[in-house]
py3Dmol code that shows the C-alpha trace and the ligand (Angstrom):
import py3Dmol

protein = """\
ATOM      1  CA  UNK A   1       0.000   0.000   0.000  1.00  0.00           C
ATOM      2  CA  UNK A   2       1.089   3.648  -0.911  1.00  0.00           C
ATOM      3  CA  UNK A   3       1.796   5.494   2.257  1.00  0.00           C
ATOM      4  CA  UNK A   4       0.349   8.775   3.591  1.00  0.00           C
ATOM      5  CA  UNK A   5       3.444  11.398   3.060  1.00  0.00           C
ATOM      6  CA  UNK A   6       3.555  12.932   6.451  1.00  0.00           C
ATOM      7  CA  UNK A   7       4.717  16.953   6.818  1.00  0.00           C
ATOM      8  CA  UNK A   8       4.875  18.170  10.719  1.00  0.00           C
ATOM      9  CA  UNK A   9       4.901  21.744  11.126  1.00  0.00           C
ATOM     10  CA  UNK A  10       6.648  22.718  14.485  1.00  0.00           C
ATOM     11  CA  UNK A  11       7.967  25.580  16.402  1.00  0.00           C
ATOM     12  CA  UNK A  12       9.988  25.144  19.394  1.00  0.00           C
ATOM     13  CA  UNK A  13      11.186  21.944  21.062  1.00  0.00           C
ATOM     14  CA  UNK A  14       9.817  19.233  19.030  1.00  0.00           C
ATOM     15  CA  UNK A  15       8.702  16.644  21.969  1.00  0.00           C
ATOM     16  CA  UNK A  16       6.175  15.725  19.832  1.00  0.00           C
ATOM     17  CA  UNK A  17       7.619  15.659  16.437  1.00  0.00           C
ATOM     18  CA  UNK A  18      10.223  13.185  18.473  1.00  0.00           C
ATOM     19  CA  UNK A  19       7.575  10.561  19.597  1.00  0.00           C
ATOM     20  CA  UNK A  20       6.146  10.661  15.824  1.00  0.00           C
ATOM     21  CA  UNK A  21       9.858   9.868  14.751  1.00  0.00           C
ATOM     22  CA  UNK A  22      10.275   7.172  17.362  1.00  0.00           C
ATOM     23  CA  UNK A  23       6.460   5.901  16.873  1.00  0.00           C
ATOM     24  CA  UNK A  24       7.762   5.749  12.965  1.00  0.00           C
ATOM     25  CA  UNK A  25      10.810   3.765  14.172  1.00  0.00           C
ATOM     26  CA  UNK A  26       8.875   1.365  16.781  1.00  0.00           C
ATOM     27  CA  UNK A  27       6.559   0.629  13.735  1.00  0.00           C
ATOM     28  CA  UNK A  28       3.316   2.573  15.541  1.00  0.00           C
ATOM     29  CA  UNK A  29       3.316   4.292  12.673  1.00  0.00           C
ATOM     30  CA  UNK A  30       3.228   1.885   9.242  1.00  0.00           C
ATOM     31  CA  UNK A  31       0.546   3.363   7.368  1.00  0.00           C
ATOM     32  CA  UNK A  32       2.444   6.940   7.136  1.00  0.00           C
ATOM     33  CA  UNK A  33       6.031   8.204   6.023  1.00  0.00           C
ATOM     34  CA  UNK A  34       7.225  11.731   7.589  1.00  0.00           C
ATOM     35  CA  UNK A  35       8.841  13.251   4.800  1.00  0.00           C
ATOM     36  CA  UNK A  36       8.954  16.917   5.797  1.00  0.00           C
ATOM     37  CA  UNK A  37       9.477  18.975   8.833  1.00  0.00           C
ATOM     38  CA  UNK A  38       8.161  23.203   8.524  1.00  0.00           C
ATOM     39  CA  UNK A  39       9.160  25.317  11.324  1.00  0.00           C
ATOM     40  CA  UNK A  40       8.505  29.043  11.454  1.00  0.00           C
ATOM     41  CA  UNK A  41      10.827  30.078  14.135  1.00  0.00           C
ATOM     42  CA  UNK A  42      14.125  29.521  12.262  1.00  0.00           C
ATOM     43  CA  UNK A  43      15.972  28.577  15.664  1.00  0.00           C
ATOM     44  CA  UNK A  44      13.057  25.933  16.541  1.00  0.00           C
ATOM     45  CA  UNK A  45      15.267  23.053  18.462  1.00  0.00           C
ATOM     46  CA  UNK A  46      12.588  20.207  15.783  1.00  0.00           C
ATOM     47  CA  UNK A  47      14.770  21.480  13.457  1.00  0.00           C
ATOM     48  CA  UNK A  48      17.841  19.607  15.123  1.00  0.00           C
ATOM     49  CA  UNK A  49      15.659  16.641  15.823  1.00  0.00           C
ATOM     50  CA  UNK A  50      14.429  16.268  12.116  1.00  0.00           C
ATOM     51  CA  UNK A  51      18.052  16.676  11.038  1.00  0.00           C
ATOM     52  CA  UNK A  52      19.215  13.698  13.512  1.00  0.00           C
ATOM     53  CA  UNK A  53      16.833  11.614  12.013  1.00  0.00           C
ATOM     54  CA  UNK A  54      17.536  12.198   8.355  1.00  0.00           C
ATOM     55  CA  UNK A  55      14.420  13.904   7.640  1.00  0.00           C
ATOM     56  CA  UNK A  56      13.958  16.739   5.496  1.00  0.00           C
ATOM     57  CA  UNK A  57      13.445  20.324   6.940  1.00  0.00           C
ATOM     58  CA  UNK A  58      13.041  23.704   6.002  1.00  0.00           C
ATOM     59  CA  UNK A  59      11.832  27.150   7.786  1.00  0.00           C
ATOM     60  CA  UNK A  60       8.986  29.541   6.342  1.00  0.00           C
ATOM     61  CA  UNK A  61       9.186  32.684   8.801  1.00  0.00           C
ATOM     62  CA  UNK A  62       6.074  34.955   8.713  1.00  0.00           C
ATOM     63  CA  UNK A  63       8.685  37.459   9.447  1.00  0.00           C
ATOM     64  CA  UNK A  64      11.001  36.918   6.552  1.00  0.00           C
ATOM     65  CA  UNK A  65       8.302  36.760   3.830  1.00  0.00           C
ATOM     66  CA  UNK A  66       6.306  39.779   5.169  1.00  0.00           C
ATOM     67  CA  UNK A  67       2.728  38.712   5.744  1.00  0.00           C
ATOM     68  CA  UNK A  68       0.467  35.745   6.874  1.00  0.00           C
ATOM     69  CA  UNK A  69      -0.953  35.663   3.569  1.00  0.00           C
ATOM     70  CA  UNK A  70       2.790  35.574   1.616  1.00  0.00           C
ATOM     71  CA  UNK A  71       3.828  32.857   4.331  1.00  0.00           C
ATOM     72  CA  UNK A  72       0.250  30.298   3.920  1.00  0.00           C
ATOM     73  CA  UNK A  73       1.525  31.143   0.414  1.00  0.00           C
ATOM     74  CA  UNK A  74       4.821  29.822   0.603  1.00  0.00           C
ATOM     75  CA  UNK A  75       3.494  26.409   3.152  1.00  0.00           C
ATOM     76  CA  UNK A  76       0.792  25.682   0.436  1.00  0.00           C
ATOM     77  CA  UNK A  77       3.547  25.385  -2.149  1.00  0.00           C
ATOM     78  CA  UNK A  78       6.188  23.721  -0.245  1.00  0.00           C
ATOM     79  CA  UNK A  79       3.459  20.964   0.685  1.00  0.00           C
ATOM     80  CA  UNK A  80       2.223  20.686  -3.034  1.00  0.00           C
ATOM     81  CA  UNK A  81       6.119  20.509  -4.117  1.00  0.00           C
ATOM     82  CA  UNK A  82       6.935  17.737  -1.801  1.00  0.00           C
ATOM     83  CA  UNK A  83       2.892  15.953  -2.872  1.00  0.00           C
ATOM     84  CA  UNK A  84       2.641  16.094   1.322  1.00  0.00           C
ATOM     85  CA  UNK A  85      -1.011  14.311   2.058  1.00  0.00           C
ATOM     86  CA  UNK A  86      -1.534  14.794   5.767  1.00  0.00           C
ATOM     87  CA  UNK A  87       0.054  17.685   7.487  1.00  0.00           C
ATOM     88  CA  UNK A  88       0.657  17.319  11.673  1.00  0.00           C
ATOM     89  CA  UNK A  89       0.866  20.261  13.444  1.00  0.00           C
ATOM     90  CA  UNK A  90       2.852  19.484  16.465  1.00  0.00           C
ATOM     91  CA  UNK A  91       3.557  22.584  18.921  1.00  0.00           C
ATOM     92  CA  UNK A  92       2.829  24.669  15.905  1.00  0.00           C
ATOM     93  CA  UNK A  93       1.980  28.123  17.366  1.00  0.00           C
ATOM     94  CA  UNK A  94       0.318  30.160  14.998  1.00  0.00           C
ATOM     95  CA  UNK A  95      -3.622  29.937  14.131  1.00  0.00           C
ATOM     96  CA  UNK A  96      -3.843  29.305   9.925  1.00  0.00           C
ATOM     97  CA  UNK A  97      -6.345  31.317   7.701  1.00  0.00           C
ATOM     98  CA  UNK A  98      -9.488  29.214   6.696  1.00  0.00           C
ATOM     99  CA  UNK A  99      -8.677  29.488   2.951  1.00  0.00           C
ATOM    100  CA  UNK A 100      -5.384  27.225   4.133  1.00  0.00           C
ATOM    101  CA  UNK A 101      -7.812  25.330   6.044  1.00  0.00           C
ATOM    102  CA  UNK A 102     -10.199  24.328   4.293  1.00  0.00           C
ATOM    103  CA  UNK A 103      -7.518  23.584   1.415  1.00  0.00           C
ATOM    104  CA  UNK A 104      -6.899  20.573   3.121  1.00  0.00           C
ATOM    105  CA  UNK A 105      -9.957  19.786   4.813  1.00  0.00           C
ATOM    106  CA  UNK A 106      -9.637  16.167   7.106  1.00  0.00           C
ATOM    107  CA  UNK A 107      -5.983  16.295   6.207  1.00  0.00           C
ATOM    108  CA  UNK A 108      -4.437  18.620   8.888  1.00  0.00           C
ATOM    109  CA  UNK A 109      -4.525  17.183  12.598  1.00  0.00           C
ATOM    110  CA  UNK A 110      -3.354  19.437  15.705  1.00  0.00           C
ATOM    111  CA  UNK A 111      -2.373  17.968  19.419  1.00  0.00           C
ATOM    112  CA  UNK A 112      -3.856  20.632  21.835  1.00  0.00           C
ATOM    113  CA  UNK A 113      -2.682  19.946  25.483  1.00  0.00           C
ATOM    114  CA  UNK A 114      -6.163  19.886  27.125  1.00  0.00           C
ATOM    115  CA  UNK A 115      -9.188  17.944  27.342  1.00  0.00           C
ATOM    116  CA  UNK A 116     -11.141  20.220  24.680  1.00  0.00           C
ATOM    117  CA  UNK A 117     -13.213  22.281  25.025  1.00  0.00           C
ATOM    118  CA  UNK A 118     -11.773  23.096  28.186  1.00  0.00           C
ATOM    119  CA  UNK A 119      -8.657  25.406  28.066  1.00  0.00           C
ATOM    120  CA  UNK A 120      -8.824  25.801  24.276  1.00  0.00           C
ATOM    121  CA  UNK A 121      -8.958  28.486  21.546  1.00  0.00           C
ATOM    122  CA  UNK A 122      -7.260  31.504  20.948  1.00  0.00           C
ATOM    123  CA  UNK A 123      -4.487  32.846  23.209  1.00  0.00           C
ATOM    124  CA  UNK A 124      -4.294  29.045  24.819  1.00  0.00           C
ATOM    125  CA  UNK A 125      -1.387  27.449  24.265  1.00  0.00           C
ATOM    126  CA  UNK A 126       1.548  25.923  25.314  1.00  0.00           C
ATOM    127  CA  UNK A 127       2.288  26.798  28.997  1.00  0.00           C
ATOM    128  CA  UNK A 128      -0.580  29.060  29.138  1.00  0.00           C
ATOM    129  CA  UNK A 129      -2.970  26.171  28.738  1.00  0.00           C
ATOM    130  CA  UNK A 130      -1.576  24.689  32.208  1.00  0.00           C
ATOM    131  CA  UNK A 131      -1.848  27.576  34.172  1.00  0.00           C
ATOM    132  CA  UNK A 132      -5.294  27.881  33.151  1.00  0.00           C
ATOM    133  CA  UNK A 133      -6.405  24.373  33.981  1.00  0.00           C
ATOM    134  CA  UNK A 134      -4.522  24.723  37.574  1.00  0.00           C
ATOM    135  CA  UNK A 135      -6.393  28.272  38.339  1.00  0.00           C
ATOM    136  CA  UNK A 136      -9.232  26.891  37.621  1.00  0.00           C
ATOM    137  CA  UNK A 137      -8.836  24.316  40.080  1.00  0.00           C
ATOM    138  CA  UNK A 138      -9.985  20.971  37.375  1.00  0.00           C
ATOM    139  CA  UNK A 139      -8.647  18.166  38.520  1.00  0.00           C
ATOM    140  CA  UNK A 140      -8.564  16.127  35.856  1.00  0.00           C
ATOM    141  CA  UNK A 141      -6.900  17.821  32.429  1.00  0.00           C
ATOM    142  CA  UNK A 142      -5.339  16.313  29.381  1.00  0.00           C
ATOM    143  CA  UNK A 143      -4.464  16.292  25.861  1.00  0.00           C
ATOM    144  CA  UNK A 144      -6.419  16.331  22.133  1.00  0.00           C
ATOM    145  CA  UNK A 145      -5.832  15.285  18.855  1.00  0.00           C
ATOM    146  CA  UNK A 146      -8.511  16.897  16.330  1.00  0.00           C
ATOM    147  CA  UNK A 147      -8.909  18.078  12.813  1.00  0.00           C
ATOM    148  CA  UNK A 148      -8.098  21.351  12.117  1.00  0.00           C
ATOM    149  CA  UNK A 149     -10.299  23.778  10.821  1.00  0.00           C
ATOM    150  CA  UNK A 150     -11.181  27.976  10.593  1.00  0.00           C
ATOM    151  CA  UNK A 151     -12.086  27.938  13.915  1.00  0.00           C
ATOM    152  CA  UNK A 152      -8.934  27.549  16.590  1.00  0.00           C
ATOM    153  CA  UNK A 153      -9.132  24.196  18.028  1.00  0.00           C
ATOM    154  CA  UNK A 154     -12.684  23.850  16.872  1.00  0.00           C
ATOM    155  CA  UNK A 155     -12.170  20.502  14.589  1.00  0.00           C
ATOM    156  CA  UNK A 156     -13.269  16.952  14.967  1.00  0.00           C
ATOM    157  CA  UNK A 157     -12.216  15.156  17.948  1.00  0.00           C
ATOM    158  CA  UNK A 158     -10.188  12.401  16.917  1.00  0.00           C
ATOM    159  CA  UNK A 159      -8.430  11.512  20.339  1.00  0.00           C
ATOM    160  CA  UNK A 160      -8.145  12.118  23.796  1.00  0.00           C
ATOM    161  CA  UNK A 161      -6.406  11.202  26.593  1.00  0.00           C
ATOM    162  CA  UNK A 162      -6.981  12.239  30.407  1.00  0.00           C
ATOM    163  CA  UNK A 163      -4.003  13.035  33.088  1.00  0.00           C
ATOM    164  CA  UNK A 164      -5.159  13.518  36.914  1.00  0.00           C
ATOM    165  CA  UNK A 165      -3.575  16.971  38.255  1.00  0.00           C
ATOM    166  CA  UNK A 166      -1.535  16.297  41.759  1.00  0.00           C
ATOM    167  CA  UNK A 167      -1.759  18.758  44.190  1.00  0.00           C
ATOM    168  CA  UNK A 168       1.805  20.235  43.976  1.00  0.00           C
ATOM    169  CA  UNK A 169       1.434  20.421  40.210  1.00  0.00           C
ATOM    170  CA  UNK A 170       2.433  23.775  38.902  1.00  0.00           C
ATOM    171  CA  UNK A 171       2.083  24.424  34.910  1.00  0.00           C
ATOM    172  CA  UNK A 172       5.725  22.944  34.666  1.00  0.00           C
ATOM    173  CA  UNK A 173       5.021  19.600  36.311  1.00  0.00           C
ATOM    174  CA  UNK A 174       1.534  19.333  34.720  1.00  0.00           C
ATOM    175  CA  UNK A 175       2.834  19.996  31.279  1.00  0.00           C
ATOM    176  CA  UNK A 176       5.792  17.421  31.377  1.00  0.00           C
ATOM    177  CA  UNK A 177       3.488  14.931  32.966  1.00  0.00           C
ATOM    178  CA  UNK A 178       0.435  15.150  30.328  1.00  0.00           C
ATOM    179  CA  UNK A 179       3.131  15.447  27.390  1.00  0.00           C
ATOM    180  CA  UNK A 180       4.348  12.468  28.946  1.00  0.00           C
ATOM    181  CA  UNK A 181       1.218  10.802  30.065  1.00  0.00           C
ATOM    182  CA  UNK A 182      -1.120  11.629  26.789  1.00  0.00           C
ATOM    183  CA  UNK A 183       0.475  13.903  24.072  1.00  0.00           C
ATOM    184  CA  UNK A 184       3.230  11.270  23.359  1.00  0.00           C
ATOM    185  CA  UNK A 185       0.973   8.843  23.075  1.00  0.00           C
ATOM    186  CA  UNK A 186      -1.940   9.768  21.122  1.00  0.00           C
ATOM    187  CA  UNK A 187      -0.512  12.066  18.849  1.00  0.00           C
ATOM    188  CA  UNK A 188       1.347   9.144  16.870  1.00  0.00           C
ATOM    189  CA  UNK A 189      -1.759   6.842  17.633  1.00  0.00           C
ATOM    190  CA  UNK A 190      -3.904   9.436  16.178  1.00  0.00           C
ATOM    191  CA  UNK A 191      -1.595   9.871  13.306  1.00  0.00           C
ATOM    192  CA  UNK A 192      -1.251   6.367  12.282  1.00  0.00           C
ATOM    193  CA  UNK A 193      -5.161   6.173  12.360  1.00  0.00           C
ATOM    194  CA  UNK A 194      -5.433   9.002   9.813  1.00  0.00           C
ATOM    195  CA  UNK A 195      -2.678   8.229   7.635  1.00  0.00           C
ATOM    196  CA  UNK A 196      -4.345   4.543   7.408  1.00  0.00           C
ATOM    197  CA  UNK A 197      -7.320   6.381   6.264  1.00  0.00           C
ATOM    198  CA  UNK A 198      -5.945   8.212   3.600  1.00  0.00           C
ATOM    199  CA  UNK A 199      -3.159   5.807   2.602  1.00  0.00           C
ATOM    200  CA  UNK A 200      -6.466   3.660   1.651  1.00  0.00           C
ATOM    201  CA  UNK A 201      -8.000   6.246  -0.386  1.00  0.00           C
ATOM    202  CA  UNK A 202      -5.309   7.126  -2.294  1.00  0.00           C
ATOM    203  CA  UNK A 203      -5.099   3.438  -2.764  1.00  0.00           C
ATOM    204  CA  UNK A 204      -8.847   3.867  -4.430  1.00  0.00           C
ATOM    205  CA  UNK A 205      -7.632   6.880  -6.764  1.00  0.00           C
TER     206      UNK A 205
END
"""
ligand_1 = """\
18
GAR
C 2.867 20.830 23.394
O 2.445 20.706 24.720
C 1.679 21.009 22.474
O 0.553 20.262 22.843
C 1.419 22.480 22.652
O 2.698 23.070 22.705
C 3.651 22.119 23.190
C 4.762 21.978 22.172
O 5.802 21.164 22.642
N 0.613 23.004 21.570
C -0.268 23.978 21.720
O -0.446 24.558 22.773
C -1.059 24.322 20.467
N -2.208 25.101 20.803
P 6.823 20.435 21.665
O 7.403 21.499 20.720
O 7.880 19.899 22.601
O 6.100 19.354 20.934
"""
view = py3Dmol.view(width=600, height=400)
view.addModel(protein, "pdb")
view.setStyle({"model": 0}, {"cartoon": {"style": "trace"}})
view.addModel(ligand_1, "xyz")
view.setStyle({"model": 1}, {"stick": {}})
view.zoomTo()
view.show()
């Protein structure tokens, strides 16, 4: 069977883009091959992670090429050069236009690090999301997968995965225990699941 080419966009550490390179490794992931990695912060640490593993990488900086509009420009061609099917937005941290979304409608898939649709939309991410969910006082929290579309963290639930909060937790401890707990693990479950999906239809084609 063809396999679903794979393109993770990133921005800063790349946890996640590493469990979807070991999950490729440990055979999790069968149905998919990551091909690409896209950061837009040009000193993104992915970037040394995709390079360790042999996989292509480039940047596309909003900054550099002026606009959000010249820089969904650029993504959309880069993708269509390299005939990506399923992009993975892993720690990507910028909220795409719904002309790129619906582009590639039920073919972009984001890992949110909450139990949506608690803690989610704009202006919650990353660390943010954690010191939300502890002022708040929840005590359980946890991580998403879901289909990306025009409205931030609004897709399809594909997966989710719960982590109980201790009470010593601060945002530090919760996010390295629900990365650890639930993003690791459902993000390459989630894209294996997809991939399969569309690695089947483009068997049909
Ligand atoms: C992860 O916790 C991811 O879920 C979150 O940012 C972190 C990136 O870490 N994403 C969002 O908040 C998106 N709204 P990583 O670069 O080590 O994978």
């Amino acid at each position: 069977m063809l396999k679903t080419k794979i393109a993770v966009l990133v921005s800063g550490g790349g946890t996640n883009l590493q469990a979807l390179i070991d999950a490729q490794a440990s055979g999790i992931i069968k149905s998919g091959e990551i091909t690409l990695v896209i950061s837009n912060n040009p000193e993104a640490y992915a970037l040394e992670r995709a390079k360790a593993a042999g996989i292509a990488a480039c940047v596309i900086s909003r900054k550099l090429v002026g606009s959000m509009d010249a820089f969904e420009q650029k993504l959309c061609q880069t993708l269509d050069e390299n005939s990506i099917d399923l992009i993975v937005l892993a720690g990507f941290m910028s909220i795409l236009s719904e002309s790129f979304t619906s582009r590639y409608r039920g073919r972009i898939i984001n890992i949110h690090p909450s139990l949506i649709p608690s803690f989610c939309g704009k202006g919650f991410y990353g660390l943010r999301v954690h010191e939300a969910a502890l002022e708040r006082g929840v005590k359980v929290t946890g991580a998403t997968v879901h289909f990306v579309n025009e409205i931030p963290d609004g897709g399809e639930i594909i997966m989710q995965k719960a982590v109980a909060i201790r009470k010593n937790d601060t945002p530090e401890t919760l996010q390295k225990r629900v990365m650890q707990q639930a993003e690791w693990k459902i993000l390459p479950m989630a894209a294996e699941k997809i991939s399969k999906l569309i690695a089947k239809s483009k068997e049909r084609q």
